[in-house]
Every structure is written in structure tokens, then in C-alpha cells.
N, C-alpha and C positions, 0 to 999 in steps of 0.2 A: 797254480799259485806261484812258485816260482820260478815261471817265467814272464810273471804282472809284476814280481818284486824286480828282477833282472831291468826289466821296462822301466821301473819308476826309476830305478836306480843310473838310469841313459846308458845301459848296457847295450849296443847294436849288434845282433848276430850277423854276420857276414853272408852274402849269399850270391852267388856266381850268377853276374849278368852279361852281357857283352857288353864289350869296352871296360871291365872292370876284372881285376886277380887279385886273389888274395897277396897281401906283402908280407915279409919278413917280420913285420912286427903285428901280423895280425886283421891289417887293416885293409881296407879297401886299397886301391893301385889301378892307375889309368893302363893299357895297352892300349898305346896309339895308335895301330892295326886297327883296331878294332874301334876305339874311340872315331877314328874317322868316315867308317861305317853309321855311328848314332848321328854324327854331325850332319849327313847324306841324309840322311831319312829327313829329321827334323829339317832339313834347309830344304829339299824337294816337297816338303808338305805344304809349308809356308808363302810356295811359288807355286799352288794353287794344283798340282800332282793330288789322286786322289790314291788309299791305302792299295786300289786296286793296280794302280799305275802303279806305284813306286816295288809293288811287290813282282809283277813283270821286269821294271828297269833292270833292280835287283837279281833276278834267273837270270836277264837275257847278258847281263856283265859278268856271270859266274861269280859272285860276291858269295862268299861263303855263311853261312849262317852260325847263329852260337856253337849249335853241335857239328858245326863242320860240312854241313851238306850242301844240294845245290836246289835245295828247295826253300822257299819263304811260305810260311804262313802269314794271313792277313789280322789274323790274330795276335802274331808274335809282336807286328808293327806298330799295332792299334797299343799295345801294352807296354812296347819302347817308346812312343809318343805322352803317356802319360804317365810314367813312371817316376815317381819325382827324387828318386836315387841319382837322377842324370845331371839334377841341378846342382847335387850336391844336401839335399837335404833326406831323412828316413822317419818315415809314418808309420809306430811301429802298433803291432794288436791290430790289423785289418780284418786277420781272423782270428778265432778260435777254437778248441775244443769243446764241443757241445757235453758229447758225453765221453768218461773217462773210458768205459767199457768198451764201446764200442769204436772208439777213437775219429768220432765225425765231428769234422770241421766243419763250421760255418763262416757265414760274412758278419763281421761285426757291422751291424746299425744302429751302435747306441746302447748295445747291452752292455758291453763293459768301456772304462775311460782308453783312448788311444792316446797315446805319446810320440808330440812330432818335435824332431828335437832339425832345428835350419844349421846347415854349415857344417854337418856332420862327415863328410868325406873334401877330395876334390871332387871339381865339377868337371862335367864334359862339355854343359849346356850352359849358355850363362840365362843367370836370370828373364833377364828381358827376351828371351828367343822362347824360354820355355813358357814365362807367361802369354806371350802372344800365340802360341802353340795352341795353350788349352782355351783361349778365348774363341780360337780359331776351330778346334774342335765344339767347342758348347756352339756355333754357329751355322758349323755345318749339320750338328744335331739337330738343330732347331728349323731345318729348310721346309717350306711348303710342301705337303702333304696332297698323297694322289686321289681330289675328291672322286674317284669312282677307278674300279679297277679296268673300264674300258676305255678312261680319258687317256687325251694319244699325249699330251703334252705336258700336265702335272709330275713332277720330280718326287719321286718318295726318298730320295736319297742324294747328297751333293754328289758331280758328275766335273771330274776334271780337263775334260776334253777340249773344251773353249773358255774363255775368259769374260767372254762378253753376258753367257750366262748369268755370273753373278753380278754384273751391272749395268746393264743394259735395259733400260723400264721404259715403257711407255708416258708419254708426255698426255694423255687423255684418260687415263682409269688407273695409271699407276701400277699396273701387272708387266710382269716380268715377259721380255723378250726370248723368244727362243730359235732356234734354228733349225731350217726343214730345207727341202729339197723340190723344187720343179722341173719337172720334164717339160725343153726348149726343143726347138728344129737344131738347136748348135748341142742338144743333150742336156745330161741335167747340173742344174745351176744351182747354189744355195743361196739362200735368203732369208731373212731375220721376221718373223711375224707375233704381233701381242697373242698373248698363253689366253688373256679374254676373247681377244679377235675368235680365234681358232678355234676354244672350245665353247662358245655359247653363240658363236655369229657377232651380229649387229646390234644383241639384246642388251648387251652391256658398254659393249663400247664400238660404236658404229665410226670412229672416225680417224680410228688407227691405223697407219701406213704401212704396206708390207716393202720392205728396202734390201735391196740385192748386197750381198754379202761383200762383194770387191767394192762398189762406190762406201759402204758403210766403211772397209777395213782404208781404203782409202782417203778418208775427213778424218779419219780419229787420228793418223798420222801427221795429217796436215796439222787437224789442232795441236800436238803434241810440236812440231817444228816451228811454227809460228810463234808460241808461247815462248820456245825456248831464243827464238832468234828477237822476240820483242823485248823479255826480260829474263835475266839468269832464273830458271826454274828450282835451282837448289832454295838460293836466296827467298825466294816468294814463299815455296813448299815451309821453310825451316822457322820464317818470320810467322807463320800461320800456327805451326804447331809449338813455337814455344807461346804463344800467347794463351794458348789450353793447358799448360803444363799446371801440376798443382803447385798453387799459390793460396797466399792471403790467408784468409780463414780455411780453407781445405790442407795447407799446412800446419797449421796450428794443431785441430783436429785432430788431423796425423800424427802428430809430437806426443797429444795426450791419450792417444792410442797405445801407441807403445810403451808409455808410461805407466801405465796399467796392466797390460799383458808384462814387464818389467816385476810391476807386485804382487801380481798372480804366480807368477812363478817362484818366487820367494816366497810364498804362503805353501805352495807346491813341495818346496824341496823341505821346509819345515816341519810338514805332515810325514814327510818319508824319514826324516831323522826324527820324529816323535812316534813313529811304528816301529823303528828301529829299539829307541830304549824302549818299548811297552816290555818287547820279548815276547811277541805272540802275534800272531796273523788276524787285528779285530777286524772286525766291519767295520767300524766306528771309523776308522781310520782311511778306509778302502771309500766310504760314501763320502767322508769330506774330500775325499782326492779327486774324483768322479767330479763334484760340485764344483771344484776349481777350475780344473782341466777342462770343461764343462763352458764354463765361463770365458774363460780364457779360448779356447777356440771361436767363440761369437766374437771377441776382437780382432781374432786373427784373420775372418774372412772381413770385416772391414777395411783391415790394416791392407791385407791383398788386394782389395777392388783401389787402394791411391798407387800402391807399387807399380800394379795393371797399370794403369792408365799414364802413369811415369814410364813407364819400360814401355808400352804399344807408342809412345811418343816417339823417345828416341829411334824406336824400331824402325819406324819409318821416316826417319830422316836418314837412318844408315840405307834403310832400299832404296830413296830417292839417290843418295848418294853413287851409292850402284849402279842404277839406270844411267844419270849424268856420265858415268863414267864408260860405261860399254858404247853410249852414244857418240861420245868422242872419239873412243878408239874408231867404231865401227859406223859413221857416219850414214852410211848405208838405209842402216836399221832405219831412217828418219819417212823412209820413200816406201822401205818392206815392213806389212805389217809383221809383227811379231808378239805373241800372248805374253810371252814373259814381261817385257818393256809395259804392255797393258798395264797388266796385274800391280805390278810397282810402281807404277804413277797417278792411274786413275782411280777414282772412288767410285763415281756414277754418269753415266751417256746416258741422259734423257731424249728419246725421238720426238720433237717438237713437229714436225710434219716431213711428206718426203723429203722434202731437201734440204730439211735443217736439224743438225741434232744440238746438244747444249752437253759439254764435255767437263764436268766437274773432276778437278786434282784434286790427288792427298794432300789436306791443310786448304780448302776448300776455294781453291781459284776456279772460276768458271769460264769457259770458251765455247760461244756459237759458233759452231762451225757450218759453211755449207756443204750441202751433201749432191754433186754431180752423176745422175743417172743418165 
């Protein structure tokens, strides 16, 4: 009980994370060392690194961990990616004491009210990197599932190794492209074939092309250098995605969103100074608080899905900005494929037939390109 009164009261107990020490006055405190370490993780997640990768990077750099060691769990990573302390904001009562005696902790689900108080420390992370983080997570969550434990090409899990994985589909059934290997007289050669091709034959999709992996990494480059040599790519990518920016009536909305979470929490803080003078710890007090907080959190995840979509905006005009930028320097990149360059420019490579694929950019420009086998 009080440590629910401490909560209501937007008391934050401090708690040693990396990138963060306690300060002189009590309070959370960046350690740049350290902060530059969360920065790495979140920025190599982002460029399509999977927890398994970034956790290798990590040993094979000797990057030290919180307690100083030369090992990373994939746990630890998975729990700095969603920690929302990094943003600068603290969700506090995640758990609780179940029983007094026996002192077991549980996950709160709803049994008692949580208190999330935004802007509570500095940040490491800014907004928009950390919401695009956790959308990025909820989608790797959500990846096609392995329909049979003996299928050779279903993904039960996201897999950071290639880029084209994630966008790469079929122009006849709409299934995801994958990557396999044949044995040539010159040895074995990779190539990109549809996930329905492969696993059911001809029964679903009989007229899917299998496409040798250098002519493939080959067009996509092409479309990517043509685009940029026909029209500035920043310009196109930037003019596309401010025209999805929230506007009109989805601002408005937004406005009387917050206007309301606004009075919610002034109903909030009135209950906690009206259990204050009771002098006594009622229910009465504790259930309209629940009801508030309650409420007030169903606004908060509306008010996030226009933030999201405001912050995945700019997101990606700052990567495109990135790409245009390493492009110049490193002109190069235009002729060598490269997955990072991929990942930040393209959305989706439909396979239209052998030798045509159809190269959709971030902020949705489209390029057919031909594909020379």
C-alpha cells in the first residue's frame, strides 16, 4: 500500500540501468559510455540486425555489459529495446506483491491501476526512434509462422541475414521470396525462389520465377541509380511522406485527445489530494483512481498510434537522408549491392517475371526494372 500511495503521489524509485547512474540529487544521470552502447543496439535493430546478431556484434567488439562482463544475453537486449526509461518516460506497478508472506511477485495485468508518468528523466532515445523500435518489434512479432515442423522454408521467427527477406514477394500468389542454394558445374550459386513455389510445387502458384541472386542484387541497384540520376530521391521519398503526415481531421482528433487525458489526470490528482484529507487508506478512493487511470490509458494508446505515425514519418526521411548521403560520399555503393542501402530506401520488390521486377521506395515511388540473366 505504500508503495501505490508513493505511485500515485509520481514518486519514481531509481533503478540502475545502463546508460543511466544515479545523481547527486537523487535522480536518474546519462553516462555517455554507456548511453552510446543503448544508442548501438537501437540504431543496429533498426537497420534490420536481428537480437541474435547484434548480440554477437556486441562479444565479438568486447563491448562490455551492465555488470561489466564480456558476455551479452539476448534477453538483456530484447529488455533494452523496450524499456521505455530510454525514452525518458517510467511505467511504474508493472509488478507486484502477490502475497505479503511469502513475498511473490507477479505481472500486473489489470489487477491494480499502473502509473505512467512521460518526461520523467532525460532521454537517451528520442521519441521517434523508440516508437519506430517497438512497431518494428510488434512486426517482427507478428512474421509468418512455420505451417509444419518439416516445411524447409516457412520462418517461425524474423531472420536478419538478408534484406530482401523482408521485401521481396512474388508478383503471382503474393508469398514471400526466399533464398536457397544450387549446385552448378562452376559450384553452388544462390537464388531467390517463391516460399509457395517451393513448398506446395505448382499447386498454388505454377508461374513463379526462380532469379539468380547477382542478376536480382544487380536491377535493384540499377533501379535505385536511375531513380536517383532521373530525380532527386530525397525530394520524391520526402514530398510523398509529408502528404501522409497527420493532418486535417486526424489532427483535430489528436488535439481532443490530449484534451481529455489533460482532464483525466486532473480528476486523478484530485482523488489523491481527496485520500489524502480522508486520513485513511479507503477503497472508495483506490477504485475511482483505477477508473480514471483506466480510462485515461485507452486515450493514451490512441494518442500513440498519431505520435507513431508522426515519428515513423520523419523516421524515415531522416534514413532516406542517410542513404542519399553515404551515396555520395561512396558513389561506389550505386554498382555494389549493399543490404544496409536496401533496407533504407526500399519498401517492396515485386517479381513481375524473369526479367522484370517492380522496385517500390519509401514514400511509394515505383521502378520497373529489367532483370538481365
Amino acid at each position: 500500500m505504500g508503495y501505490r500511495q508513493a505511485f500515485k503521489a509520481g514518486k519514481v524509485p531509481f533503478h540502475v540501468i545502463l546508460g543511466y547512474r544515479k545523481g547527486v540529487d537523487g535522480q536518474p544521470e546519462i553516462v555517455p559510455e554507456q548511453a552510446a552502447i543503448v544508442k548501438r543496439i537501437y540504431h543496429r535493430y533498426l537497420t534490420g540486425q536481428s537480437i541474435g546478431q547484434i548480440r554477437k556484434e556486441l562479444e565479438a567488439d568486447c563491448i562490455p555489459s551492465q555488470r561489466g562482463g564480456a558476455n551479452w544475453s539476448e534477453g538483456v537486449i530484447q529488455h533494452i529495446l523496450r524499456n521505455e526509461r530510454y525514452v525518458g518516460d517510467v511505467l511504474l506497478q508493472k509488478t507486484y506483491v502477490k502475497d505479503a508472506l511469502t513475498h511473490t511477485v507477479v505481472k500486473n495485468n489489470g489487477d491494480l491501476p499502473q502509473v505512467f508518468i512521460q518526461n520523467n528523466h532525460p532521454a537517451i532515445i528520442d521519441r521517434d526512434i523508440w516508437n519506430k523500435t517497438q512497431e518494428e518489434i510488434a512486426r517482427r512479432a507478428s512474421k509468418r509462422k512455420t505451417p509444419s515442423k518439416t516445411a524447409r522454408t516457412g520462418t517461425s521467427k524474423y531472420s536478419g541475414k538478408y534484406a530482401l527477406n523482408e521485401i521481396l514477394v512474388c508478383g503471382q500468389c503474393g508469398a514471400p521470396y526466399r533464398r536457397t542454394t544450387w549446385q552448378k558445374h562452376e559450384g553452388r550459386v544462390g537464388v531467390w525462389r517463391c516460399v509457395s513455389r517451393m513448398e506446395h510445387g505448382k499447386k498454388i502458384c505454377g508461374a513463379s520465377p526462380t532469379i539468380p541472386e547477382e542478376a536480382l542484387h544487380t536491377a535493384i541497384m540499377a533501379a535505385i541509380s536511375e531513380t536517383i540520376l532521373r530525380k532527386p530521391l530525397l525530394e520524391a521519398i520526402t514530398e510523398s511522406v509529408r502528404a501522409a503526415t497527420c493532418a486535417g481531421t486526424e489532427a483535430e482528433e489528436y488535439q481532443n485527445i490530449l484534451l481529455k487525458i489533460t482532464e483525466l489526470e486532473k480528476m486523478a490528482t484530485k482523488v489523491i489530494h481527496d485520500s489524502a484529507l480522508a486520513g485513511c487508506d479507503d477503497d472508495f478512493f483506490d477504485e475511482q483512481y483505477k477508473k480514471i487511470m483506466d480510462e485515461c490509458a485507452k486515450h493514451l494508446k490512441v494518442a500513440y498510434k498519431y505520435e507513431a505515425k508522426d515519428s515513423l514519418d520523419r523516421y524515415t526521411e531522416r534514413q532516406v537522408a542517410e542513404a542519399i548521403k553515404t551515396l555520395e560520399i561512396k558513389p561506389l555503393l550505386l554498382s555494389e549491392y549493399n543490404d544496409q542501402i536496401v533496407r533504407q530506401l526500399v519498401s517492396t520488390i515485386k517479381v513481375l517475371a524473369k526479367d522484370r521486377i517492380m522496385v517500390t521506395l519509401k514514400g511509394g515511388m515505383e521502378i520497373e526494372q529489367a532483370v538481365y540473366i
